[in-house]
C-alpha positions as CSV (number, residue, x, y, z in Angstrom):
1,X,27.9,-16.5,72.2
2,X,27.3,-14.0,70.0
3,X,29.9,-14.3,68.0
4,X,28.6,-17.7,67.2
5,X,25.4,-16.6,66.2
6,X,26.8,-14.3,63.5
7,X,27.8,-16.8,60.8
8,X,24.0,-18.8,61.5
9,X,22.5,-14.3,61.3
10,X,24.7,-14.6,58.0
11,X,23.6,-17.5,56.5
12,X,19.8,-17.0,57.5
13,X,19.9,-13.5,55.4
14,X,21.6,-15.1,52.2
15,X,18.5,-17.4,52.7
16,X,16.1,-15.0,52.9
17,X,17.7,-13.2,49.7
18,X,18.0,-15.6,47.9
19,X,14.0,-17.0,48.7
20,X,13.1,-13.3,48.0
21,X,15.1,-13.6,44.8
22,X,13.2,-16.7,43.9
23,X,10.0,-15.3,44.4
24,X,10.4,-12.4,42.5
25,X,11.9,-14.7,39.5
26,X,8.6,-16.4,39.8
27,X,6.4,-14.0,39.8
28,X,8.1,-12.0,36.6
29,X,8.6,-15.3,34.4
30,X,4.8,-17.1,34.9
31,X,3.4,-18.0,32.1
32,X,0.2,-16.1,30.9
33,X,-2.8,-18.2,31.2
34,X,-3.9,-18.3,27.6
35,X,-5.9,-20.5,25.8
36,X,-5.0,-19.4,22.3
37,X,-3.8,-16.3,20.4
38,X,-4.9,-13.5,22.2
39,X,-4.3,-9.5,21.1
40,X,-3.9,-7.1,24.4
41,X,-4.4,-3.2,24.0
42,X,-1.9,-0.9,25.8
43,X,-4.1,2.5,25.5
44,X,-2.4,5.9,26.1
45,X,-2.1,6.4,29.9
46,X,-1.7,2.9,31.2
47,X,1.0,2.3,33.4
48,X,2.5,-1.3,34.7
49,X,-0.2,-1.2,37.7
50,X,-2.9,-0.9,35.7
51,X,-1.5,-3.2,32.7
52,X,-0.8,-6.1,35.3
53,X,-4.2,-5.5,37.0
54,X,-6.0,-5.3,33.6
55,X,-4.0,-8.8,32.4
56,X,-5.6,-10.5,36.1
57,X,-8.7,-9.4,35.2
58,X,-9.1,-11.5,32.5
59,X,-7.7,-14.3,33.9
60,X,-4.0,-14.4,32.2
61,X,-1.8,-12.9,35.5
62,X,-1.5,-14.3,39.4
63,X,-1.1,-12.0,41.8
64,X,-0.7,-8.7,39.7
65,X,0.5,-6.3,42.2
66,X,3.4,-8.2,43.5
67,X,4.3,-8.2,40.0
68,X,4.1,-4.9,39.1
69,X,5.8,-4.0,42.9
70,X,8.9,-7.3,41.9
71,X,9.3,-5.4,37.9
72,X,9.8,-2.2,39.6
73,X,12.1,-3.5,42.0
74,X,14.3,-5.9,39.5
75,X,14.5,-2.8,37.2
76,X,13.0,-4.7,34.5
77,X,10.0,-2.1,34.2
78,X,10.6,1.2,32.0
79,X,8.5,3.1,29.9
80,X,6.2,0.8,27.9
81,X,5.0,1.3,24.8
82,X,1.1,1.9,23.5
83,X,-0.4,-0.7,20.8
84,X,-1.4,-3.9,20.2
85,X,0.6,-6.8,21.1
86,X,-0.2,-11.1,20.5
87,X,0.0,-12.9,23.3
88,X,0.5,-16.9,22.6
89,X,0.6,-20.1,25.3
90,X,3.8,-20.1,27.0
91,X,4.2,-16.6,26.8
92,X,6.1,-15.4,30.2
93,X,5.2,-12.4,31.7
94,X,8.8,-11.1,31.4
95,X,8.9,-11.0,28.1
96,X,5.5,-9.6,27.5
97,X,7.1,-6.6,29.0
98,X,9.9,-6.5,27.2
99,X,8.7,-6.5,24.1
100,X,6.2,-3.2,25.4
101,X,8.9,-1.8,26.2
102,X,10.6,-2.1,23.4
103,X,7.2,-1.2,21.2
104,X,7.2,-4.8,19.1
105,X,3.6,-4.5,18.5
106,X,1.0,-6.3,16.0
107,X,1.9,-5.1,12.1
108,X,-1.1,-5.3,9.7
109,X,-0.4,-5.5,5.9
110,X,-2.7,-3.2,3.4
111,X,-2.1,-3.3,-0.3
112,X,-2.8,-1.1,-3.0
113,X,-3.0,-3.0,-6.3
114,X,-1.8,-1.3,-9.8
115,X,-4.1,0.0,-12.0
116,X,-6.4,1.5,-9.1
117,X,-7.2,5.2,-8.9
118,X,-7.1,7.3,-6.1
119,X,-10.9,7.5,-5.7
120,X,-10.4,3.4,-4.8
121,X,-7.3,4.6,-2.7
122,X,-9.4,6.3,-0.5
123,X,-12.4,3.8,-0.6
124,X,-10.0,1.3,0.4
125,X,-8.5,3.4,3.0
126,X,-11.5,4.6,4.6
127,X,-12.7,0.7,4.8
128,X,-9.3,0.4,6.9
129,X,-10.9,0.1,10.5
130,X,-7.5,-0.3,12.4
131,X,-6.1,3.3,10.4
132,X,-7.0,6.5,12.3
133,X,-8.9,8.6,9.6
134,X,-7.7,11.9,9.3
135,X,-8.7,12.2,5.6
136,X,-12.5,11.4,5.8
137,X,-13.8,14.8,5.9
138,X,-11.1,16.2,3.1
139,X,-11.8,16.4,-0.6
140,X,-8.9,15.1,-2.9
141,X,-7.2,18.8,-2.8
142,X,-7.2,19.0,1.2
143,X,-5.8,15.5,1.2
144,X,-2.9,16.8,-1.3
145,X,-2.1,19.9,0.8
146,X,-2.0,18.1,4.4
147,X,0.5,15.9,2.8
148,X,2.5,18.9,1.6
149,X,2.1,19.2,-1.9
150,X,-0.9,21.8,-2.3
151,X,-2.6,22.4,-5.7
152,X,-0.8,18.6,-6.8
153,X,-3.1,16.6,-8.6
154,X,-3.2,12.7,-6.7
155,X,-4.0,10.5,-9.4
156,X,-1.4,7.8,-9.8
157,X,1.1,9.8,-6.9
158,X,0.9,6.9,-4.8
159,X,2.7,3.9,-5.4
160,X,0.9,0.7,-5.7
161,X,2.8,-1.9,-3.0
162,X,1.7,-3.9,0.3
163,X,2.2,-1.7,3.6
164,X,3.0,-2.9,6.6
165,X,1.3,-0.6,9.5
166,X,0.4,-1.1,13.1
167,X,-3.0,-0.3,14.9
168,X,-3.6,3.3,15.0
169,X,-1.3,4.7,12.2
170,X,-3.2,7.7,10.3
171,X,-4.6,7.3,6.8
172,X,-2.5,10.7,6.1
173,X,0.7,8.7,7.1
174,X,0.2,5.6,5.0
175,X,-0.4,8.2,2.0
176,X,2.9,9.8,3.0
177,X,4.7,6.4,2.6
178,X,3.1,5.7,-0.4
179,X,4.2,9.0,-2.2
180,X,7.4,9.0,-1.1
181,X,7.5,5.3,-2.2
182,X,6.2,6.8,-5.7
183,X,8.7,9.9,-5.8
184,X,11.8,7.2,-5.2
185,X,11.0,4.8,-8.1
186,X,9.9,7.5,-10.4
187,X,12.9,9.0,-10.0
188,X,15.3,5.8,-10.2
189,X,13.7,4.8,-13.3
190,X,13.4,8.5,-14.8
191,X,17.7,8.5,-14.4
192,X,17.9,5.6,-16.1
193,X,15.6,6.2,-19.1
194,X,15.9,5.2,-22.7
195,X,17.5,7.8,-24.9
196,X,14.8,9.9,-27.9
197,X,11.5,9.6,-25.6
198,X,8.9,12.2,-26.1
199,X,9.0,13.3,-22.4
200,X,9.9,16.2,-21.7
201,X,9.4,15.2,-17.6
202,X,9.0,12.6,-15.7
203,X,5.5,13.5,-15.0
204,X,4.9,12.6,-18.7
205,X,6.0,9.2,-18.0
206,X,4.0,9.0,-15.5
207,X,1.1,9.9,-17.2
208,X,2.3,7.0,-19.8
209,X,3.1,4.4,-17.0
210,X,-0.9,4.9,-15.8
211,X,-1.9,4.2,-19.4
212,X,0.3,1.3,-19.9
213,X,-0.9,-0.3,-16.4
214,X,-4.9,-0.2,-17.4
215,X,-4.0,-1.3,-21.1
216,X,-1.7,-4.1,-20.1
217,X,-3.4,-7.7,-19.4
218,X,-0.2,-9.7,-20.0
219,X,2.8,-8.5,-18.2
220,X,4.8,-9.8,-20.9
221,X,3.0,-7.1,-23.2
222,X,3.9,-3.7,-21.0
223,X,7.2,-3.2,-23.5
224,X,5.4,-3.8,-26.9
225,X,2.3,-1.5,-25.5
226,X,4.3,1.4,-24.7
227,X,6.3,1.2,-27.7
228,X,2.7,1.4,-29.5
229,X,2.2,4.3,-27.7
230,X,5.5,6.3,-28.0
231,X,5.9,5.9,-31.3
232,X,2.6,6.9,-32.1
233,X,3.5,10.3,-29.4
234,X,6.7,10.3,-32.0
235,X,4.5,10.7,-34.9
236,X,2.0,13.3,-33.6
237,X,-0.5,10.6,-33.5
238,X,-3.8,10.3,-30.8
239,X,-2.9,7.6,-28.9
240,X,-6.8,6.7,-28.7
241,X,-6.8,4.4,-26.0
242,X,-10.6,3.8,-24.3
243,X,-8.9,3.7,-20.7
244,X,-8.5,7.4,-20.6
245,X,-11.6,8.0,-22.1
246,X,-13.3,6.1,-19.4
247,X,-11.1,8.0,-16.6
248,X,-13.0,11.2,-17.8
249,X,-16.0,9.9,-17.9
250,X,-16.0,9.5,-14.6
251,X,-19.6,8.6,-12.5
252,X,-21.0,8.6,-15.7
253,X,-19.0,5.6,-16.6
254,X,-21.2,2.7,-16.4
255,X,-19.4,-0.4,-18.1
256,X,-20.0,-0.1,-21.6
257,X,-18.1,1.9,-24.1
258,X,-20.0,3.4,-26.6
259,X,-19.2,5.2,-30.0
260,X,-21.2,8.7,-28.3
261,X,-18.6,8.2,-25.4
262,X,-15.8,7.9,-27.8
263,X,-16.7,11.4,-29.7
264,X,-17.5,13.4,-26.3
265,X,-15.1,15.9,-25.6
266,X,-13.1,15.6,-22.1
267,X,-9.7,16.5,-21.0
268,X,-8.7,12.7,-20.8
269,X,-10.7,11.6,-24.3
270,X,-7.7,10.6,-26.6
271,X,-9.6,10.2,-29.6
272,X,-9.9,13.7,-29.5
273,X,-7.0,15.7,-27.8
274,X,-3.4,15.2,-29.1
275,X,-0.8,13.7,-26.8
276,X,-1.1,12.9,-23.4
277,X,-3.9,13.1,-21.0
278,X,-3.3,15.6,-18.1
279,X,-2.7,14.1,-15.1
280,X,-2.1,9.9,-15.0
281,X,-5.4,7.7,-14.9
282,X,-4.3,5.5,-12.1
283,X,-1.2,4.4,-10.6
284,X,1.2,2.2,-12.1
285,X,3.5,-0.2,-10.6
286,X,7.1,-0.2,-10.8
287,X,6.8,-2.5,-14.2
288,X,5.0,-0.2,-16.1
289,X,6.7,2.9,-15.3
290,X,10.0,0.8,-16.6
291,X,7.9,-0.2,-19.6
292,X,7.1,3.2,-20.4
293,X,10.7,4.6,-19.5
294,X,12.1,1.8,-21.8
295,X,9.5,0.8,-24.6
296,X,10.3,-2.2,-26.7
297,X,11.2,-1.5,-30.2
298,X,8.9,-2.1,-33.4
299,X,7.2,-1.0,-35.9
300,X,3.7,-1.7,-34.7
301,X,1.1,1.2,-34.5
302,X,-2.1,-0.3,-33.4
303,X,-3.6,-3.1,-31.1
304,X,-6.3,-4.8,-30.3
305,X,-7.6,-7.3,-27.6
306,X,-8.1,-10.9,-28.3
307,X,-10.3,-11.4,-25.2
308,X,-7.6,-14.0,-23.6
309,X,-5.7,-10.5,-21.5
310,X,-3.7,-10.6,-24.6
311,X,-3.2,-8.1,-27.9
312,X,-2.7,-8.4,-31.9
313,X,-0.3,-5.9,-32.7
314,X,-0.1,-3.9,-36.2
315,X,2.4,-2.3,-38.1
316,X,-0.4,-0.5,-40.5
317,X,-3.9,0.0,-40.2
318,X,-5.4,-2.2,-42.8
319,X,-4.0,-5.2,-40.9
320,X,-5.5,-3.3,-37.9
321,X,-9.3,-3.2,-39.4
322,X,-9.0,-6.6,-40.2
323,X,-7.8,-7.6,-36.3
324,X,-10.5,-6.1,-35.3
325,X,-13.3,-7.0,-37.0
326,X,-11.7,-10.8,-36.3
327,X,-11.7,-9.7,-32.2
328,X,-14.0,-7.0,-31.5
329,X,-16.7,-9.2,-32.6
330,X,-15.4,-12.0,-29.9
331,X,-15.1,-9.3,-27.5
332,X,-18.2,-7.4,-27.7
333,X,-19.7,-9.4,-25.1
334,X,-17.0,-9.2,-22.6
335,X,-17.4,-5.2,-22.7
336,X,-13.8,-4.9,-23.5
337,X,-12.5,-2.7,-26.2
338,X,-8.6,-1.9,-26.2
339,X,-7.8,-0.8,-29.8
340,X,-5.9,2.7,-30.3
341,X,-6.2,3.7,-34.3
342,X,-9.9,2.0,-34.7
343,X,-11.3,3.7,-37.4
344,X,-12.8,6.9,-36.5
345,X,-16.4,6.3,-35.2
């Protein structure tokens, strides 16, 4: 008798395996219960008990301790990861936790546009509610020497690119990315560099690149605009170019350039030092720095704006005066003056 009650004993265990097995598959692959795209926080400290619970809670997860109790006991459950992770309709439970556990979180894109300077760096930053802010109480110097680069000047170290970060990220580490970024195209382009420039260091063309990138309003300009400048570097000429006298004006900027602003005596005022300003007056995208690295050949000495973003170039500076008085008087009202070798004020 017993011996025929063996195979039935047999075959009713399989069963019960196998409906345990089924039950546990559908427990781990239900769908969420989500109406749309929804965003689900995994904090620091929360575990698969309280992750399932928190999911039931809000009406996405059935039964959320058998499936914490069927993860554990499948194996399926490891360490999960802390962030922000999209949830979408049709979204199983299973692989919810596998992409926790392997950290595929929500990425967020920040830009920072050429031509800015790090005072709108940090603006920008700061306005960033999904960084952490490590930088808010620092002054420009502190921020410099938590990155690792103490006594550095910032202006136009960063370079200007779209980041990709997710939720929580410092403010410090997205600078970190964007200097390195810097250091690495600087460098490429500083290997490859046109032979006879007056740059003694890449710095320099750095500082060039910055001045390029605010005088440039046609990309297809950059090469003539820094050959305007180098050549006037070449011939111990100021470049006299109004953005870097509006860099050291600083708060006392207010919109319009004036001839007082031109004569006043600042460490960035090209009309009245010789050579280069300092530090760069904003960072310059990868363009510009090749611009200024390779400047187009010419003969040109002088430009001025036309108003349209564009620039009438001159080889001499009577065909200069007469550009600008033909321009300047267009332009007066858009509060725009680009023209290195006006006549002195």
């Amino acid at each position: 008798m017993v011996r025929r009650l063996l195979p039935a004993l047999f075959v009713l265990l399989l069963l019960s395996a196998g409906a345990g097995l089924f039950a546990v598959h559908l427990l781990l692959e239900q769908e969420l219960q989500v109406s749309g795209e929804e965003v689900y926080v995994l904090e620091e400290g929360t575990g698969l008990s309280r992750m399932t619970r928190e999911l039931a809670e809000r009406g996405w997860l059935r039964q959320p301790r058998l499936v914490s109790l069927a993860a554990r006991l499948t194996g399926l459950y490891t360490t999960i990861k802390v962030g922000e992770y999209r949830v979408v309709p049709g979204t199983r439970f299973s692989a919810l936790l596998d992409i926790m556990r392997n950290g595929v979180v929500i990425q967020y894109r920040l830009t920072l546009p050429e031509g800015w300077n790090f005072q709108q760096v940090r603006a920008h930053l700061a306005a960033e509610t999904r960084l952490r802010a490590e930088t808010t109480a620092m002054d420009d110097a502190a921020v410099m020497a938590a990155l690792g680069y103490p006594g550095m000047h910032p202006e136009g170290r960063f370079f200007p690119d779209t980041y990709v970060y997710a939720s929580g990220l410092s403010d410090l580490d997205l600078l970190a990315q964007a200097y390195r970024r810097m250091d690495d195209v600087l460098q490429a382009e500083w290997s490859e560099r046109a032979e006879g420039l007056p740059y003694e260091t890449s710095y320099e063309a750095l500082i060039m690149a910055s001045i390029v990138e605010k005088e440039t309003g046609q990309a297809a300009e950059r090469g003539q605009i820094a050959g305007v400048f180098v050549r006037r570097l070449q011939k111990g000429m100021r470049l006299q170019t109004d953005p870097t006298v509006i860099y050291g004006l600083g708060p006392l900027w207010s919109g319009n350039l004036t001839r007082a602003h031109l004569r006043q005596a600042t460490a960035y005022n090209t009309y009245v030092i010789p050579g280069l300003p300092p530090t760069p007056i904003a960072m310059p995208g990868r363009d510009a720095i090749h611009a200024a690295l390779h400047p187009e050949a010419g003969d040109a000495l002088f430009f001025v704006a036309r108003g349209d973003g564009s620039h009438h170039f001159s080889a001499t500076l009577a065909e200069h005066n007469a550009a600008v008085k033909k321009y300047q008087v267009r332009n007066r009202a858009r509060n725009y003056r680009s023209s290195p070798g006006r006549e002195t004020p």
